[in-house]
C-alpha positions as CSV (number, residue, x, y, z in Angstrom):
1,X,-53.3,-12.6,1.1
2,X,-51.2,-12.3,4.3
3,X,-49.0,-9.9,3.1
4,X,-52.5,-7.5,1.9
5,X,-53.5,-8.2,5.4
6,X,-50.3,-7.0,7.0
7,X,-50.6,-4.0,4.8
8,X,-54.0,-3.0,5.4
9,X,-53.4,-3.0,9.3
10,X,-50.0,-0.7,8.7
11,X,-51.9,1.5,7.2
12,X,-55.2,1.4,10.2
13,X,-52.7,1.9,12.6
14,X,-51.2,5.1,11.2
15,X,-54.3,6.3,10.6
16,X,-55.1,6.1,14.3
17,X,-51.9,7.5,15.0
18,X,-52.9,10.8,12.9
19,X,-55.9,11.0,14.5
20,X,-54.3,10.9,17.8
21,X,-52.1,13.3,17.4
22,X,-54.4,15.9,15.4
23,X,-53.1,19.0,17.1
24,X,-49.5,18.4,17.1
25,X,-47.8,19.8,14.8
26,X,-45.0,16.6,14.6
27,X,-47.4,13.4,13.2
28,X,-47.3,10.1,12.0
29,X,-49.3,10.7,8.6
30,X,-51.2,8.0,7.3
31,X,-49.3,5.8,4.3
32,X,-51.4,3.7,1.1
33,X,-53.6,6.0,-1.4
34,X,-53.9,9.8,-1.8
35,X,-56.5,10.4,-4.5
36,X,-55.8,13.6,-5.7
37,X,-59.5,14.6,-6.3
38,X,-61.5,16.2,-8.7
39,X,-64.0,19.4,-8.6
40,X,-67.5,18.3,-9.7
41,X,-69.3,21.7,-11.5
42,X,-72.9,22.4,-11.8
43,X,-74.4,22.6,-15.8
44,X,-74.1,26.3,-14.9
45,X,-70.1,26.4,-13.9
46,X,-70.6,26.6,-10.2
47,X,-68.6,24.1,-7.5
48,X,-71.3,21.4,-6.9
49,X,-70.4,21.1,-3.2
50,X,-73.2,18.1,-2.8
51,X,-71.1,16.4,-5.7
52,X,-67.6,17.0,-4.1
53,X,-69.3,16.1,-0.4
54,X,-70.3,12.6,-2.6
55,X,-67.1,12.5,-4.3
56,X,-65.3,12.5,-1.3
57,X,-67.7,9.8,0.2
58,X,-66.3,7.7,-2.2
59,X,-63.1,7.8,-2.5
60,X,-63.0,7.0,1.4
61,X,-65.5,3.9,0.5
62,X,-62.5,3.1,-1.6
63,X,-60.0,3.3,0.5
64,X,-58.3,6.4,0.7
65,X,-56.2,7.0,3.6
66,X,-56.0,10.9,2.7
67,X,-56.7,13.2,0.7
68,X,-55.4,15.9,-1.6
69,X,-58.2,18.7,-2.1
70,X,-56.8,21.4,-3.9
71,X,-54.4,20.0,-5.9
72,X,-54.1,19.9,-10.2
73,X,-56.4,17.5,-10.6
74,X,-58.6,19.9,-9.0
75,X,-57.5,22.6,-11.5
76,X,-56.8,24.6,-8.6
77,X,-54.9,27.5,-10.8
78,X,-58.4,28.0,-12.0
79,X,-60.1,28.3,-9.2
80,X,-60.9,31.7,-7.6
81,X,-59.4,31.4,-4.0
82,X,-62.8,32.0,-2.2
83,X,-63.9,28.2,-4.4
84,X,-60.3,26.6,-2.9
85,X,-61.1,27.2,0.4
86,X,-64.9,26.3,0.3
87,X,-63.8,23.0,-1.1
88,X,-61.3,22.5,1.5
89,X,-63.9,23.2,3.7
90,X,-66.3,20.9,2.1
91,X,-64.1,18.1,2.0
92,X,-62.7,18.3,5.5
93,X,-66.4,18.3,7.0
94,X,-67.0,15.3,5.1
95,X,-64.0,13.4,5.5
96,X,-64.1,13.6,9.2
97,X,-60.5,12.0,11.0
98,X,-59.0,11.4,7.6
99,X,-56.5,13.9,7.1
100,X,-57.3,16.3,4.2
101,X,-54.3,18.5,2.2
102,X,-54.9,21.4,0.5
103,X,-52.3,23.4,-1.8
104,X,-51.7,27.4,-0.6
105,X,-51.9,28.6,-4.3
106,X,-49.9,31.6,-5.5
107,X,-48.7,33.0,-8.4
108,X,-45.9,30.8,-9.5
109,X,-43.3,33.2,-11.0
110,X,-41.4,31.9,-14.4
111,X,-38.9,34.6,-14.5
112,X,-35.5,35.0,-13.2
113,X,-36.9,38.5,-11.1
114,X,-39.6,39.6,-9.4
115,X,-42.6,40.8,-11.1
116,X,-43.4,44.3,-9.6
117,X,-45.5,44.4,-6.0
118,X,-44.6,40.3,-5.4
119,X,-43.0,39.3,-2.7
120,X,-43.5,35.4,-2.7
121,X,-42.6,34.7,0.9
122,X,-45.6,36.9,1.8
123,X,-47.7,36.0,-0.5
124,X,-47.2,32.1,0.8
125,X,-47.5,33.1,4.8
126,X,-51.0,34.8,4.2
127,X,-52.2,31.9,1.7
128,X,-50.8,29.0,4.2
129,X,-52.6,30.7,7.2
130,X,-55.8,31.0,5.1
131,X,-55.9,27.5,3.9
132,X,-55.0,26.1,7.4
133,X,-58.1,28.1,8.8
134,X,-60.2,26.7,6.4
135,X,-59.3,23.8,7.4
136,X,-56.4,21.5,5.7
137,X,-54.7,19.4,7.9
138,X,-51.9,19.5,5.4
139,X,-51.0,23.1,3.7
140,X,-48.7,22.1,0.8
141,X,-46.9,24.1,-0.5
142,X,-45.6,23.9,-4.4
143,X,-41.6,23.7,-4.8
144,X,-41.4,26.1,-7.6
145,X,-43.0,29.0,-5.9
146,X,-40.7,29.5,-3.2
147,X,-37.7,31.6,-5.2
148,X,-37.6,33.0,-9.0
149,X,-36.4,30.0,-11.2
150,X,-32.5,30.8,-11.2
151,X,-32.0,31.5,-7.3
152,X,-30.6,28.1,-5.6
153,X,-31.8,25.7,-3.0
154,X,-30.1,28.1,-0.4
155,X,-32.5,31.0,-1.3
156,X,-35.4,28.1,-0.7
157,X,-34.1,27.3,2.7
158,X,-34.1,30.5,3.1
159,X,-38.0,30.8,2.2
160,X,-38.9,28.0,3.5
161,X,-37.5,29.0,7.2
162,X,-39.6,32.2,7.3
163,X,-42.6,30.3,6.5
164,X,-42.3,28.0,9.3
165,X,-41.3,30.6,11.6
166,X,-44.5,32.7,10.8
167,X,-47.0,30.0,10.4
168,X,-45.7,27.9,13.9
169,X,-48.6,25.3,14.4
170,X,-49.5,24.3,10.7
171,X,-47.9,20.5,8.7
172,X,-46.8,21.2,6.1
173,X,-46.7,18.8,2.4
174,X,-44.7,19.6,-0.5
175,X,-45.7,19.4,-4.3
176,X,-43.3,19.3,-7.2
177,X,-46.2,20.4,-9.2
178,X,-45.4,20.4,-13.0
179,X,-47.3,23.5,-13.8
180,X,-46.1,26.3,-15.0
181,X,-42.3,24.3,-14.4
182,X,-41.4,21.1,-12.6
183,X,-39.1,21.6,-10.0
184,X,-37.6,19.0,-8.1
185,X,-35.7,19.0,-4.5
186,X,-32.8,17.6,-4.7
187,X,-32.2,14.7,-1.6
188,X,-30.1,17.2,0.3
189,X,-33.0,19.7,0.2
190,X,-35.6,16.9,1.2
191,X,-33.4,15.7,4.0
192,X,-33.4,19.4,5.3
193,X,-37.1,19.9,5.2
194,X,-37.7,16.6,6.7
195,X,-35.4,17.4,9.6
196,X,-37.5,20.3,10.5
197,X,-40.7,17.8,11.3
198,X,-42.7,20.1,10.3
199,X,-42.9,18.6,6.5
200,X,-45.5,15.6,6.7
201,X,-46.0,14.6,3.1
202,X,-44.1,15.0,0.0
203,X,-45.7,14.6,-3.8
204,X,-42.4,13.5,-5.7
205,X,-43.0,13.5,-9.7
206,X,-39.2,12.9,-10.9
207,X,-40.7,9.6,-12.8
208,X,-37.5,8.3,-11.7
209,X,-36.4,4.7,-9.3
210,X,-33.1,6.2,-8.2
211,X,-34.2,9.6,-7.1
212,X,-37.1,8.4,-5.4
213,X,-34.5,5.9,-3.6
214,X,-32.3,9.3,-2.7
215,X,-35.3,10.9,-1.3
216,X,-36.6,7.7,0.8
217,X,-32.9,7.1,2.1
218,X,-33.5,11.3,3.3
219,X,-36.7,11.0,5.1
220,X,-35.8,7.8,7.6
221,X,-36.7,8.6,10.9
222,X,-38.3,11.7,10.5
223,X,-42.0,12.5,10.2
224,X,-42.0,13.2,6.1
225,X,-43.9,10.6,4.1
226,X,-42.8,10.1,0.4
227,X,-46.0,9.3,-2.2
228,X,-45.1,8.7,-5.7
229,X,-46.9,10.1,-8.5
230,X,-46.1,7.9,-11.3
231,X,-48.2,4.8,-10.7
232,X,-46.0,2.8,-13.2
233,X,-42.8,2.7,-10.5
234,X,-45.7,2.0,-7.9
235,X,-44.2,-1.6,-7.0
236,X,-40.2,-1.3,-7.0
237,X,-41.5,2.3,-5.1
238,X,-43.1,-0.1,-2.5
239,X,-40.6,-2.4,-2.7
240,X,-38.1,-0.2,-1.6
241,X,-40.2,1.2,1.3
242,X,-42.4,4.0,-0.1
243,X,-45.0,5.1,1.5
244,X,-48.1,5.6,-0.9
245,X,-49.7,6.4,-4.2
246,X,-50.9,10.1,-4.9
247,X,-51.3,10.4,-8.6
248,X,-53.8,11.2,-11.4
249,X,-55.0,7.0,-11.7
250,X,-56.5,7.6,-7.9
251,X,-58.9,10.4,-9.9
252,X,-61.1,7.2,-10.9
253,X,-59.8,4.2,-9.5
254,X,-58.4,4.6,-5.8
């Protein structure tokens, strides 16, 4: 019991901390349970925004110490974008202080080239800079839709440096979203991004001890907070210093 109380303060203390520091864009984010959330519909296929405003309720009832909006629990790639923003909308007015992340959606390319009229750095400034008016505190952004699937972690540095550059006061989360391929950042990568602190929180889904270990040892002392997806490495994950859950179990049971 001493150790869940320790915990439980940790975790009310960087809270406050975020809170604090809401308009900065270097912040102490908030570690325990990210409940990536679900998008209640209406009997005729409409968002029910009183559903998602309860939804939300509850998972901070529960304990949540963030949340992930628009995410693919969400089924945010089937979403119009006018509905992702509304429900980033919906669940930032309801969650009040608690910080709230939100995906910038694009189209995710699959092919070595660029499809004609795309240009993915673009499309990724004008989505982040939509979503953060909306309201995220958190605009992630997904690690496969930086570069066409063969370019290197050089050409995502590359990407990722224009983003920051146009979109200056917006944090900034990372997703290696599975959908339509998993890519994963390699430590070196992670330690780059972190170093920015501009990167707050980081959705890892290698489903693997020894890269997660890699990634943690490449976040110390910067602002970047590691969550684990995989809720079955959840305890050696802790043990080894990781900051929180955000995975598909938090849908039902945060």
């Amino acid at each position: 019991m001493k150790d869940q109380v320790i915990n439980h303060q940790h975790i009310f203390e960087s809270e406050t901390k975020f809170r604090q520091c809401h308009d900065s864009t270097v912040c102490e984010l908030p570690e325990g349970l990210w409940p990536v959330m679900l998008t209640p519909f209406t009997r005729e296929k409409e968002v029910d925004y009183e559903g998602l405003r309860a939804l939300t309720r509850w998972y901070l009832d529960n304990g949540a110490a963030g949340l992930f909006a628009v995410c693919l629990s969400n089924e945010m790639e089937l979403l119009t974008e006018e509905e992702r923003l509304k429900i980033t909308a919906c669940v930032k007015e309801t969650a009040g202080d608690v910080p709230v992340a939100s995906t910038a959606c694009v189209e995710v390319p699959t092919g070595a080239s660029p499809a004609a009229g795309q240009n993915l750095v673009e499309d990724l400034i004008a989505s982040a800079r939509r979503m953060a008016a909306a309201g995220a505190d958190i605009v992630v952004l997904l690690t496969n839709s930086f570069v066409y699937r063969d370019e290197s972690e050089d050409c995502i540095r590359e990407a990722i440096g224009r983003i920051l550059e146009a979109v200056p006061d917006v944090r900034f989360g990372l997703y290696e979203c599975p959908k339509p391929y998993k890519r994963l950042f390699s430590p070196d990568l992670v330690a780059w991004c972190a170093k920015t602190g501009r990167f707050v929180f980081y959705k890892e889904t290698s489903l693997s001890l020894e890269i997660l270990k890699g990634k943690l040892e490449a976040v110390k002392g910067t602002p970047l907070k590691i969550f684990n997806a995989d809720s079955s490495l959840m305890y050696e994950f802790l043990k080894m210093g990781g900051h929180g859950h955000c995975g598909v179990m938090l849908n039902f049971h945060p």
